[in-house]
TORBADO-576028 format. One record per residue: residue number from 0; x, y, z of N, C-alpha, C in turn; residue in one letter. Coordinates in steps of 0.2 Angstrom, whole numbers. Layout:
N
{site NUM; {X; Y; Z}; {X; Y; Z}; {X; Y; Z}; "A"}
...
// end
This chain:
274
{site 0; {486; 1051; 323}; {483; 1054; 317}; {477; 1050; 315}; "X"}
{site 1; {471; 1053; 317}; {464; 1051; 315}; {464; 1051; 305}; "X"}
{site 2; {462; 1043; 303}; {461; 1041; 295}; {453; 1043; 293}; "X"}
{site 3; {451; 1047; 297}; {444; 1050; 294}; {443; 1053; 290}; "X"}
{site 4; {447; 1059; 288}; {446; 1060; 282}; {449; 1060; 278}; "X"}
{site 5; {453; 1055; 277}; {457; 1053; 275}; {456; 1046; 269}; "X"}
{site 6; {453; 1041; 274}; {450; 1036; 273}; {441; 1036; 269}; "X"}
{site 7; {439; 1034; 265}; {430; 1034; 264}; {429; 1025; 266}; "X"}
{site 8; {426; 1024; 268}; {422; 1017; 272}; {416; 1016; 271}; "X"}
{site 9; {412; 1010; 265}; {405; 1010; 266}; {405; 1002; 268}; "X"}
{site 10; {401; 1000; 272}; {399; 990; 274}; {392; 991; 274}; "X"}
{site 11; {392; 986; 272}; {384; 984; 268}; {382; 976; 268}; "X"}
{site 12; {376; 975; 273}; {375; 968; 272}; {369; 966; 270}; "X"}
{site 13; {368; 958; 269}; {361; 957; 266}; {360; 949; 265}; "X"}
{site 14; {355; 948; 269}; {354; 942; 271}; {352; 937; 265}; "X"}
{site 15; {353; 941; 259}; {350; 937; 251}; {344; 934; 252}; "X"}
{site 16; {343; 929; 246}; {336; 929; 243}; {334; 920; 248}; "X"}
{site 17; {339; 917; 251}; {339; 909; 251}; {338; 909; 258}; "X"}
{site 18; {341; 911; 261}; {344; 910; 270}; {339; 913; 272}; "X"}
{site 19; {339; 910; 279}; {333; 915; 284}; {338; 918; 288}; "X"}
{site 20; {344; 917; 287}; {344; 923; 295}; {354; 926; 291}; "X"}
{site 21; {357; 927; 293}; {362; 931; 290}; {368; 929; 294}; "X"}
{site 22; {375; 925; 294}; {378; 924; 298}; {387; 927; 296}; "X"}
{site 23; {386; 932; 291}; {391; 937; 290}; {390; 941; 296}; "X"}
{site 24; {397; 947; 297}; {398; 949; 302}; {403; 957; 299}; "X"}
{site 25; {399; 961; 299}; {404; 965; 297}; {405; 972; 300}; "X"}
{site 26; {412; 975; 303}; {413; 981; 305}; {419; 982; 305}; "X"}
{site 27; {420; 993; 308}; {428; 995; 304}; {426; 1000; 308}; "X"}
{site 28; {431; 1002; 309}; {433; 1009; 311}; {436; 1013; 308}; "X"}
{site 29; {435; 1019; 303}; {437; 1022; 299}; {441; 1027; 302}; "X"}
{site 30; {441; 1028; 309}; {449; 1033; 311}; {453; 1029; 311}; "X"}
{site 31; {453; 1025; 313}; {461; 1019; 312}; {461; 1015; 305}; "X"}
{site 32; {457; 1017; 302}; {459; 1013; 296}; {457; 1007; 295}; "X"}
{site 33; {453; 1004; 300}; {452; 995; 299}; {445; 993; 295}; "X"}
{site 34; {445; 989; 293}; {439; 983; 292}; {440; 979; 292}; "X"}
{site 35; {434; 974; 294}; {435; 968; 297}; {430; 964; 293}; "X"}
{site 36; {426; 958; 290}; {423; 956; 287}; {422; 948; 289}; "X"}
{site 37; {417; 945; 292}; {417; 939; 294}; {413; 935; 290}; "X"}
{site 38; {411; 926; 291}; {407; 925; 285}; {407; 918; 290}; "X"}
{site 39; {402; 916; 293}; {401; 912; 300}; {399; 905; 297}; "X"}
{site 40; {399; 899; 298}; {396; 893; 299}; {398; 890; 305}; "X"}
{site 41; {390; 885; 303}; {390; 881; 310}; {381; 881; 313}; "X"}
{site 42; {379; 874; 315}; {372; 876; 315}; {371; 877; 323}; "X"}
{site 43; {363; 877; 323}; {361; 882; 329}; {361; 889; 330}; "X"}
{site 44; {362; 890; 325}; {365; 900; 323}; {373; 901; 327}; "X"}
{site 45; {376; 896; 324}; {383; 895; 328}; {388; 901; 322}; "X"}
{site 46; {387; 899; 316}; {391; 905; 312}; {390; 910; 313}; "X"}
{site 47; {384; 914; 315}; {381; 920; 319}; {385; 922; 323}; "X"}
{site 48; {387; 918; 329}; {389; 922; 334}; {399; 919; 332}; "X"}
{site 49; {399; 914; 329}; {408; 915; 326}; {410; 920; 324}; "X"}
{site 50; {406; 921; 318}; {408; 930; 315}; {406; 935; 320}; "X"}
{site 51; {402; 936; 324}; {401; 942; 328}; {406; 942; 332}; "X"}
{site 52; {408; 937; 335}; {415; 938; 341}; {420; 938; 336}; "X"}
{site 53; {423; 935; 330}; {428; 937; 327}; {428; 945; 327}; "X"}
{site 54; {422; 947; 322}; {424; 955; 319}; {426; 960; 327}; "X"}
{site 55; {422; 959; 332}; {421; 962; 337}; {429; 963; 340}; "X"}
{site 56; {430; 955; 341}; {438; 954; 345}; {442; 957; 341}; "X"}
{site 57; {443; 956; 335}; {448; 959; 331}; {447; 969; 330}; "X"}
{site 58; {443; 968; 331}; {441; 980; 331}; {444; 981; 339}; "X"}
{site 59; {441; 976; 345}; {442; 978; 351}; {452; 978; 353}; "X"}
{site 60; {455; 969; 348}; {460; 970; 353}; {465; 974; 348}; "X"}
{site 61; {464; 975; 343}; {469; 978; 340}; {471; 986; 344}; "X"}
{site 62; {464; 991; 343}; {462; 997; 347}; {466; 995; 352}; "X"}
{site 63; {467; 990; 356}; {470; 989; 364}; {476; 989; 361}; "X"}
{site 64; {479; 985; 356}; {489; 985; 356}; {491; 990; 355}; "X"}
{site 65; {487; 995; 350}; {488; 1004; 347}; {491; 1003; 355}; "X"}
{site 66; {487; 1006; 360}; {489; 1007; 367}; {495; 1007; 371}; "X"}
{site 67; {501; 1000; 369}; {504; 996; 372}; {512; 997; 365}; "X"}
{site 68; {509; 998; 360}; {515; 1003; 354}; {519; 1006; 355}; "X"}
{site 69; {523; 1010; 356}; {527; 1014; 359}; {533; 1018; 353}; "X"}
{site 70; {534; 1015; 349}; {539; 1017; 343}; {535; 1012; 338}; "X"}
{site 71; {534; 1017; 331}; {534; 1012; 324}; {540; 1011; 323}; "X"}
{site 72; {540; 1004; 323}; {546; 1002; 319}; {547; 996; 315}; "X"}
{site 73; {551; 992; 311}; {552; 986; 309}; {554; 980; 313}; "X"}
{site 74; {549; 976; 312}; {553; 969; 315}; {556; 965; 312}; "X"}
{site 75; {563; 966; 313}; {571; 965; 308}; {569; 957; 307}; "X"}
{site 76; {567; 952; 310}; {566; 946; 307}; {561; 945; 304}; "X"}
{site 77; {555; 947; 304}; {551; 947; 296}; {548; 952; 291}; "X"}
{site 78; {552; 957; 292}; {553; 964; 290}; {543; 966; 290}; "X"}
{site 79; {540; 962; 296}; {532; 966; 297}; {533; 969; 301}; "X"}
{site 80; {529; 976; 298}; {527; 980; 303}; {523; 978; 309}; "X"}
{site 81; {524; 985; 313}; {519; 982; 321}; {510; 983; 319}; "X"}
{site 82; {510; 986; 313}; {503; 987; 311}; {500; 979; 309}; "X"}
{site 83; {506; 975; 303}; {505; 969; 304}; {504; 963; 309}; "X"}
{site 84; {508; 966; 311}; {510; 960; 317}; {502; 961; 322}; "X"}
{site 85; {500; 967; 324}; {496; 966; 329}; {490; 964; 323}; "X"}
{site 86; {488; 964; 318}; {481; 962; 315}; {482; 956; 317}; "X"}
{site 87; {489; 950; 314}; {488; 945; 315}; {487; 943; 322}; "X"}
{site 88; {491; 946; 328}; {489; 945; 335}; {479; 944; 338}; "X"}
{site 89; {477; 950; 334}; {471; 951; 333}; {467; 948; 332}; "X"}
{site 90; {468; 942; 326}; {468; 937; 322}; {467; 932; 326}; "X"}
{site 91; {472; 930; 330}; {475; 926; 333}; {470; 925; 339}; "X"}
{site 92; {470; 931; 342}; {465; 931; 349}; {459; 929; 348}; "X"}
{site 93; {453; 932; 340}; {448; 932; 340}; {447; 922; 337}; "X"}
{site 94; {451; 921; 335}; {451; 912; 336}; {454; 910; 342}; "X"}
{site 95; {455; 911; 345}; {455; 906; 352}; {448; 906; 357}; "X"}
{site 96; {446; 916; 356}; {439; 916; 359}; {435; 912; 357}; "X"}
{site 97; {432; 912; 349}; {428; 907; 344}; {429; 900; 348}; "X"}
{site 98; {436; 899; 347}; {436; 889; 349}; {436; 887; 357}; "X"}
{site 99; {436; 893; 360}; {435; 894; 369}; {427; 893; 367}; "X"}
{site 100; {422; 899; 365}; {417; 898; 366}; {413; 892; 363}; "X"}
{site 101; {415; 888; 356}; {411; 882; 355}; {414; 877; 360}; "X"}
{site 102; {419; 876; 364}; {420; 872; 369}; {415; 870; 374}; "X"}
{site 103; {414; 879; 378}; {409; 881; 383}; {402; 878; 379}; "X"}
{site 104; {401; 879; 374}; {393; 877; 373}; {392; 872; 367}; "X"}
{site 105; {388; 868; 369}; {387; 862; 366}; {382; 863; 359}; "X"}
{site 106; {379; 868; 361}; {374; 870; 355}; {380; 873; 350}; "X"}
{site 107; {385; 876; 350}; {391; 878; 348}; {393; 875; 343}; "X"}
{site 108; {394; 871; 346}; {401; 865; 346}; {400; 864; 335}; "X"}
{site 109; {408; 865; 336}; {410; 865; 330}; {411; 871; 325}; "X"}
{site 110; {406; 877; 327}; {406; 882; 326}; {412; 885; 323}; "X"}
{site 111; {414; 889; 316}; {418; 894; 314}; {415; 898; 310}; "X"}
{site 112; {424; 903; 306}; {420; 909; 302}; {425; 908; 299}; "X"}
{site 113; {425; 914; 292}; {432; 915; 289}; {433; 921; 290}; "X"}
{site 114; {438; 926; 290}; {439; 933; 289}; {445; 935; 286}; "X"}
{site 115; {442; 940; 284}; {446; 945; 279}; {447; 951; 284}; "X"}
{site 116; {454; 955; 284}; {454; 961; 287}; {459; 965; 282}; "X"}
{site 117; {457; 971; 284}; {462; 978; 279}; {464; 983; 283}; "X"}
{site 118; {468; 985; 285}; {469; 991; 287}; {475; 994; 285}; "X"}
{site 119; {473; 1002; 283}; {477; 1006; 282}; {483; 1011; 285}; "X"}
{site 120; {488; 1010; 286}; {494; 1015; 290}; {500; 1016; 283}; "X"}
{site 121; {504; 1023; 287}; {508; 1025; 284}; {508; 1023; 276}; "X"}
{site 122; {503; 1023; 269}; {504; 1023; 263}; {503; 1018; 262}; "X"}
{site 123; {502; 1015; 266}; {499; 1008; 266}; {494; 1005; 266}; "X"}
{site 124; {494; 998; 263}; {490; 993; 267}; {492; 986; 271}; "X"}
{site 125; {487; 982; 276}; {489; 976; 276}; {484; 972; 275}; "X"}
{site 126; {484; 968; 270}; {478; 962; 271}; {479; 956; 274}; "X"}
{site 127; {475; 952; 278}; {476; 947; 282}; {468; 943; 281}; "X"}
{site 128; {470; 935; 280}; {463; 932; 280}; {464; 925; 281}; "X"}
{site 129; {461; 923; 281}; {458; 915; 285}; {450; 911; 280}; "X"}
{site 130; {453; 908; 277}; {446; 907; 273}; {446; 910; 265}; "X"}
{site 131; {442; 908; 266}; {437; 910; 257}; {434; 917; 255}; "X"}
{site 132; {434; 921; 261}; {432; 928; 261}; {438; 933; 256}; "X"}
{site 133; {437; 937; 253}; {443; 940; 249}; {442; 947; 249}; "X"}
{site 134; {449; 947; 248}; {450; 956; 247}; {452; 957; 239}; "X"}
{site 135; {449; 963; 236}; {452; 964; 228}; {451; 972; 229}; "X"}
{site 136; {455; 972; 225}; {460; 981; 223}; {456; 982; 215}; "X"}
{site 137; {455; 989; 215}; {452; 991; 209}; {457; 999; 210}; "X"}
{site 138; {461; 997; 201}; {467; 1002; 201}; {466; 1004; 194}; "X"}
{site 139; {466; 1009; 191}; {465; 1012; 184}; {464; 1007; 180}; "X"}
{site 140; {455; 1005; 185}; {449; 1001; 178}; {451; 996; 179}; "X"}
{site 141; {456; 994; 181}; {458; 987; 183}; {457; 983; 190}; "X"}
{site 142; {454; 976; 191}; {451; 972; 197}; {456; 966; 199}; "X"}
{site 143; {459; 967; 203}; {463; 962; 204}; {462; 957; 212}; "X"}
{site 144; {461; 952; 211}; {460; 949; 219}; {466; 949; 222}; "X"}
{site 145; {466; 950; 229}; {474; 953; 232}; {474; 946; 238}; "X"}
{site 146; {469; 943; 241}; {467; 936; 243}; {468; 931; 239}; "X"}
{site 147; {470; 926; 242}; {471; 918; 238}; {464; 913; 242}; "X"}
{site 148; {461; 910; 241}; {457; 908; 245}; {457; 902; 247}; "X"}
{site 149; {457; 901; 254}; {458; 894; 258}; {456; 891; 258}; "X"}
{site 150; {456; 885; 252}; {450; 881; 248}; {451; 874; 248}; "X"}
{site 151; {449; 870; 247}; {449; 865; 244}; {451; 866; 237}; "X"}
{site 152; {444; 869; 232}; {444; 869; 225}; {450; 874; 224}; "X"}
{site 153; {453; 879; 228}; {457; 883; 226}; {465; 880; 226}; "X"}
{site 154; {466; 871; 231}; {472; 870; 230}; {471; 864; 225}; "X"}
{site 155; {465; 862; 222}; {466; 856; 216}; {468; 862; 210}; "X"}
{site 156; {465; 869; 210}; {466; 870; 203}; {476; 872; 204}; "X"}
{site 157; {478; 875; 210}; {484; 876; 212}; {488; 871; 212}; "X"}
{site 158; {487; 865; 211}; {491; 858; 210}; {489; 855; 201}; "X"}
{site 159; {486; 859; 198}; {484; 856; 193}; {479; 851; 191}; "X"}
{site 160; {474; 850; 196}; {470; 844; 195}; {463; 847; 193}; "X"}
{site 161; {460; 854; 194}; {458; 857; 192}; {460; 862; 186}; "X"}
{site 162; {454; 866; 181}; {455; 871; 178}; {451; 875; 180}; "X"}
{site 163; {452; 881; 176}; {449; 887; 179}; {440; 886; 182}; "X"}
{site 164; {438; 883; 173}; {429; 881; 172}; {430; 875; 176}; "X"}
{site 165; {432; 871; 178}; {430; 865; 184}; {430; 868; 190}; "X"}
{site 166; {434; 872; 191}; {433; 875; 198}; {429; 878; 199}; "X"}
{site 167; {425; 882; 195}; {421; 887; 197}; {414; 880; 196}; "X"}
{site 168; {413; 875; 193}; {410; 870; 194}; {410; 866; 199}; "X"}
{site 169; {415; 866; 204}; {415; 862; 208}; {410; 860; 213}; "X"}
{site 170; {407; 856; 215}; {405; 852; 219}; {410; 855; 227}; "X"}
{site 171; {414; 857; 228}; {416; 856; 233}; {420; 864; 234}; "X"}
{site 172; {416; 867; 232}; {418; 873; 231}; {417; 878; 237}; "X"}
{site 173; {414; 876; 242}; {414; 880; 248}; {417; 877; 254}; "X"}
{site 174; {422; 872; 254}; {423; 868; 255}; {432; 873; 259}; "X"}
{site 175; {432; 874; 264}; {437; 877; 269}; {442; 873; 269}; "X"}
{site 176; {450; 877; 268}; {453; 872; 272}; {457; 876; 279}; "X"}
{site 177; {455; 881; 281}; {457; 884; 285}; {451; 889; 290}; "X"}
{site 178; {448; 890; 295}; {442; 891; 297}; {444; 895; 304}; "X"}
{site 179; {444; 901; 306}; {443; 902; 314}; {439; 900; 317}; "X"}
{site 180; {442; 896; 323}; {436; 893; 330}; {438; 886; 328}; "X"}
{site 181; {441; 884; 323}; {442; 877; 321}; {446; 873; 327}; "X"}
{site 182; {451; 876; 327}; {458; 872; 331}; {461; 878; 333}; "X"}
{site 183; {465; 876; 341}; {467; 879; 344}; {470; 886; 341}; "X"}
{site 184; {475; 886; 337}; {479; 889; 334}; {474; 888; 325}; "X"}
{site 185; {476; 894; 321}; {476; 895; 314}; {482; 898; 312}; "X"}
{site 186; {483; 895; 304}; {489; 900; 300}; {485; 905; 297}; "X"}
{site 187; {487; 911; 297}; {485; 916; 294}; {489; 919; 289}; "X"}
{site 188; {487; 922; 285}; {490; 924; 277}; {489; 932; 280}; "X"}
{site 189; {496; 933; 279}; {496; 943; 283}; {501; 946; 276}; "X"}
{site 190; {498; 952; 271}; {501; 955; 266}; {501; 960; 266}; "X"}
{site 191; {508; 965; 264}; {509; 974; 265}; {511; 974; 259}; "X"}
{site 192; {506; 982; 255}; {508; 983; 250}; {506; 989; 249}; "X"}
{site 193; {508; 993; 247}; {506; 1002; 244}; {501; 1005; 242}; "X"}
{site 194; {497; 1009; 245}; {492; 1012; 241}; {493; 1016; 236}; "X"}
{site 195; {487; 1018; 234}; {486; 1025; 230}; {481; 1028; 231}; "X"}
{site 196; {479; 1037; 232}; {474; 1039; 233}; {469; 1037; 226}; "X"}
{site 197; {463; 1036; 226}; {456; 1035; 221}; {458; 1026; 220}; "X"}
{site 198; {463; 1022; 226}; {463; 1014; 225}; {455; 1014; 226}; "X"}
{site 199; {450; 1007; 225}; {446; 1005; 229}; {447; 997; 231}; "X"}
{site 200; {445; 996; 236}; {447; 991; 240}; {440; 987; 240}; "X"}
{site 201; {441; 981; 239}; {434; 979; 243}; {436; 971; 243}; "X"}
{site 202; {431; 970; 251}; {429; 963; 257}; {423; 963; 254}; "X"}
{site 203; {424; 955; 254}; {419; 953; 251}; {417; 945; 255}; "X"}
{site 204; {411; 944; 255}; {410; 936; 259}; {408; 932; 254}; "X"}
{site 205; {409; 925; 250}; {408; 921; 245}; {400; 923; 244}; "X"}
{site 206; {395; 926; 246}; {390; 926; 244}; {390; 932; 238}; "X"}
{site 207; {393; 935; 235}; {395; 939; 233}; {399; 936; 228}; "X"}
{site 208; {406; 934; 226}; {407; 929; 222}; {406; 923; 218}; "X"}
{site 209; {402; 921; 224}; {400; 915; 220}; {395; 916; 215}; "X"}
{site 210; {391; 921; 217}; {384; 925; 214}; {386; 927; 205}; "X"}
{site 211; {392; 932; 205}; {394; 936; 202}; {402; 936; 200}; "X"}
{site 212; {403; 934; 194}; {411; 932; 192}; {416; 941; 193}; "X"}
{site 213; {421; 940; 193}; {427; 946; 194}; {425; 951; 188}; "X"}
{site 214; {424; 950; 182}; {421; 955; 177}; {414; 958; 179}; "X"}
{site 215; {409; 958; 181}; {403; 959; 182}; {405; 964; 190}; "X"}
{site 216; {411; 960; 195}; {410; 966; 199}; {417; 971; 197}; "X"}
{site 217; {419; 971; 193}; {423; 975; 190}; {420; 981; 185}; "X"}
{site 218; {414; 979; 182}; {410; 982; 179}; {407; 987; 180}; "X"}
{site 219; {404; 984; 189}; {399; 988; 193}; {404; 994; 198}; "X"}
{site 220; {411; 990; 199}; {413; 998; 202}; {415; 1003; 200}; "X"}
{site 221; {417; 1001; 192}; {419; 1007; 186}; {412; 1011; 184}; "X"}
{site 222; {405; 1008; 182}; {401; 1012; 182}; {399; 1015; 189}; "X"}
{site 223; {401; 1015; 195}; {398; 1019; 199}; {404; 1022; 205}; "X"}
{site 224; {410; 1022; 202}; {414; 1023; 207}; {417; 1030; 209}; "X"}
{site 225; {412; 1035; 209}; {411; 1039; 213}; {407; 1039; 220}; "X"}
{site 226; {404; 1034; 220}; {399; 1033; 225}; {401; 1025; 227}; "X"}
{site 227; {404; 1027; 232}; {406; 1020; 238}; {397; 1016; 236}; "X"}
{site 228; {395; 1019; 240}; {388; 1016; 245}; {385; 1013; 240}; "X"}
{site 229; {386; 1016; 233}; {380; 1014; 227}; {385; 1006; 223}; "X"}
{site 230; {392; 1008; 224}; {391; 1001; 224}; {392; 997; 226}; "X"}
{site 231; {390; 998; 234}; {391; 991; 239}; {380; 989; 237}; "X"}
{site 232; {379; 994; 235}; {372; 993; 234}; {371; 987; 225}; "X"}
{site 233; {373; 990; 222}; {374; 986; 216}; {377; 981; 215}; "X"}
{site 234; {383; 979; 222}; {386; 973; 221}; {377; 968; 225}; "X"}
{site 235; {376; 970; 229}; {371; 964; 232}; {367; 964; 228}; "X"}
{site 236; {362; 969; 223}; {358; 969; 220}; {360; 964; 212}; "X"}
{site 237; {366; 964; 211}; {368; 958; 206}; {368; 952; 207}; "X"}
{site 238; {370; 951; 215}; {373; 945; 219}; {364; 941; 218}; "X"}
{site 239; {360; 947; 221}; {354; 943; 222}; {352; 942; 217}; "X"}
{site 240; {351; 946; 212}; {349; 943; 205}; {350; 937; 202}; "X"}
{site 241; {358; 937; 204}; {358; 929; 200}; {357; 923; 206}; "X"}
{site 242; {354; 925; 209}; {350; 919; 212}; {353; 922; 222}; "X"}
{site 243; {356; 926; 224}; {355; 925; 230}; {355; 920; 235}; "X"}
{site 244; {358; 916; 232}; {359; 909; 238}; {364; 911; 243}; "X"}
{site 245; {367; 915; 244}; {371; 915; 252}; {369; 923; 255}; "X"}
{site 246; {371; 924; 259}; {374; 929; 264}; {377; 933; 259}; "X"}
{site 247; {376; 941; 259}; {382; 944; 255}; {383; 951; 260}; "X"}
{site 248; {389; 950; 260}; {392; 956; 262}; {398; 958; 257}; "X"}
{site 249; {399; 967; 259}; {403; 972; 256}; {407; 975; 260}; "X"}
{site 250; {413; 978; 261}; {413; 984; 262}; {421; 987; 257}; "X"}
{site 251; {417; 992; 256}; {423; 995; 254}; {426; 1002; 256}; "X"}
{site 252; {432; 1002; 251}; {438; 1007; 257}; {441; 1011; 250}; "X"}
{site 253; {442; 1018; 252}; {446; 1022; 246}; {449; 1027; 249}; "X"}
{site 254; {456; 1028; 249}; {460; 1031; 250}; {460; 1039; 248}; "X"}
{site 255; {456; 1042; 250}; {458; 1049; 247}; {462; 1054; 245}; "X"}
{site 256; {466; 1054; 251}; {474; 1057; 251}; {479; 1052; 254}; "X"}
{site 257; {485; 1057; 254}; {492; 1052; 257}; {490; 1052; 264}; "X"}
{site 258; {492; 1048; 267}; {492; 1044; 276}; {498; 1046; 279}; "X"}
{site 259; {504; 1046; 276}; {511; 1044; 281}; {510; 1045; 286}; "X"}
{site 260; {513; 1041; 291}; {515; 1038; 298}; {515; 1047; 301}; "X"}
{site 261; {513; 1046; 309}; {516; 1050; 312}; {521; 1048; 315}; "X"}
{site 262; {524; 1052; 320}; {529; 1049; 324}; {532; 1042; 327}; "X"}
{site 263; {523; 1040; 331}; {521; 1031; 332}; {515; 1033; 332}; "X"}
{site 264; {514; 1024; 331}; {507; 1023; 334}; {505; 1026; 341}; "X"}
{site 265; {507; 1028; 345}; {506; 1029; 350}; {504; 1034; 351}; "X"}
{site 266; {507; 1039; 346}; {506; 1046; 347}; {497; 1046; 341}; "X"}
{site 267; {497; 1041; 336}; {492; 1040; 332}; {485; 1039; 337}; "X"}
{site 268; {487; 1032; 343}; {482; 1033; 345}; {481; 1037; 351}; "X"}
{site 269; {484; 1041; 355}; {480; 1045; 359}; {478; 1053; 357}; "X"}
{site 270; {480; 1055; 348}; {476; 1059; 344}; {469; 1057; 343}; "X"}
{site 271; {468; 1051; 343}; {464; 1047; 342}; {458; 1049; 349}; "X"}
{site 272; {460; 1044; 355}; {456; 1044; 361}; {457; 1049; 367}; "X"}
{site 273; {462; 1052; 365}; {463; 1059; 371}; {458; 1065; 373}; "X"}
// end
């Protein structure tokens, strides 16, 4: 079962007002439900090409496990589904590419990215992320961040050493504790929870947050939430206003109707590619 019209999808990126070059990464496939959102560092234009092989590996090898599916079902030891299990798999691969490629090149070397992914099956969602990059849910008027972010300042204020206004003060506030391309292996943060038709969804890369506090982008998508595209346009249009100093990427996602499963994935994706 094709999620096209099912699913609405806008991504939208923008090199902001500071940076010369852009080293977010972002893409989705709206028949299967996915988006993918990357957010690179690393000099040499090394963040560039970690988010481009992230978002690309994870669109490429998930598409290939659909493939390999054969019954939806649950996996009785961590009650994830095969939808979860193959994002993180996906996850998994596009970090070892990363830290295979800054290996191979020394202009590289050291090279990562953070990402967020979403995809939707059967009423669902699952998010999965690595990093600072975030997902938040916009549910009657209400903004809720559905990501925890991989911080530094995010585990001072989680320990108590921080408060809310110091952390958002922080000095050390883009400061990663988890990065793809970093080391062999990453932990990844994988979560299933329920939709609703008229939810919006949206991936976001620090350049967008940091820019712009939760109220302001809570603001801009109640004023304009008819229109995906207008406010992935509004969100960057405020981000650069208050100063634009990073990369800023969007995408968002709105469930229009119900989804439930078909029989399997299997049969999802050769509806799909047949």
């Amino acid at each position: 079962m094709s999620l096209k019209d099912k699913i609405e999808m806008v991504a939208l990126t923008d090199t902001g007002l500071v940076r010369d070059h852009n080293e977010d990464a972002i893409g989705n496939n709206q028949s299967l439900g996915l988006a993918v959102l990357a957010d690179g560092m690393g000099g040499h234009r090394g963040g560039e090409v970690a988010s481009a092989i992230t978002v690309s590996t994870i669109l490429e090898t998930f598409a290939e496990k659909l493939k390999a599916i054969k019954h939806r079902e649950i996996d009785e030891t961590n009650a994830a589904s095969f939808e979860s299990m193959a994002i993180n798999d996906a996850i998994a691969q596009a970090n070892a590419n990363v830290f295979a490629s800054s290996k191979e090149n020394s202009h590289y070397r050291g090279m990562g990215t953070t990402v967020v992914v979403l995809l939707f099956h059967d009423d669902r969602f699952t998010v999965a992320h690595v990093g600072d990059s975030r997902m938040y849910r916009y549910r009657d008027g209400k903004l809720k961040q559905m990501t925890i972010d991989h911080s530094l300042t995010q585990e001072l204020l989680d320990n108590g050493f921080y408060t809310a206004e110091q952390a958002e003060q922080s000095m050390n506030k883009h400061l990663v504790t988890r990065a793809i391309g970093i080391e062999e292996s990453v932990q990844i943060d994988v979560h299933e929870d329920n939709t609703q038709p008229g939810d919006i969804y949206l991936l976001c890369s620090d350049g967008l947050n940091d820019m712009i506090d939760d109220e302001c982008i809570c603001r801009t998508i109640r004023d304009n939430e008819d229109d995906l595209e207008k406010i992935a346009v509004e969100l960057i249009r405020e981000s650069n206003k208050a100063g634009g100093n990073d990369n800023i990427s969007t995408i968002l996602a709105r469930p229009l109707k119900p989804f439930p499963a078909s029989n399997s994935l299997f049969s999802r994706f050769f509806e799909l590619f047949s």
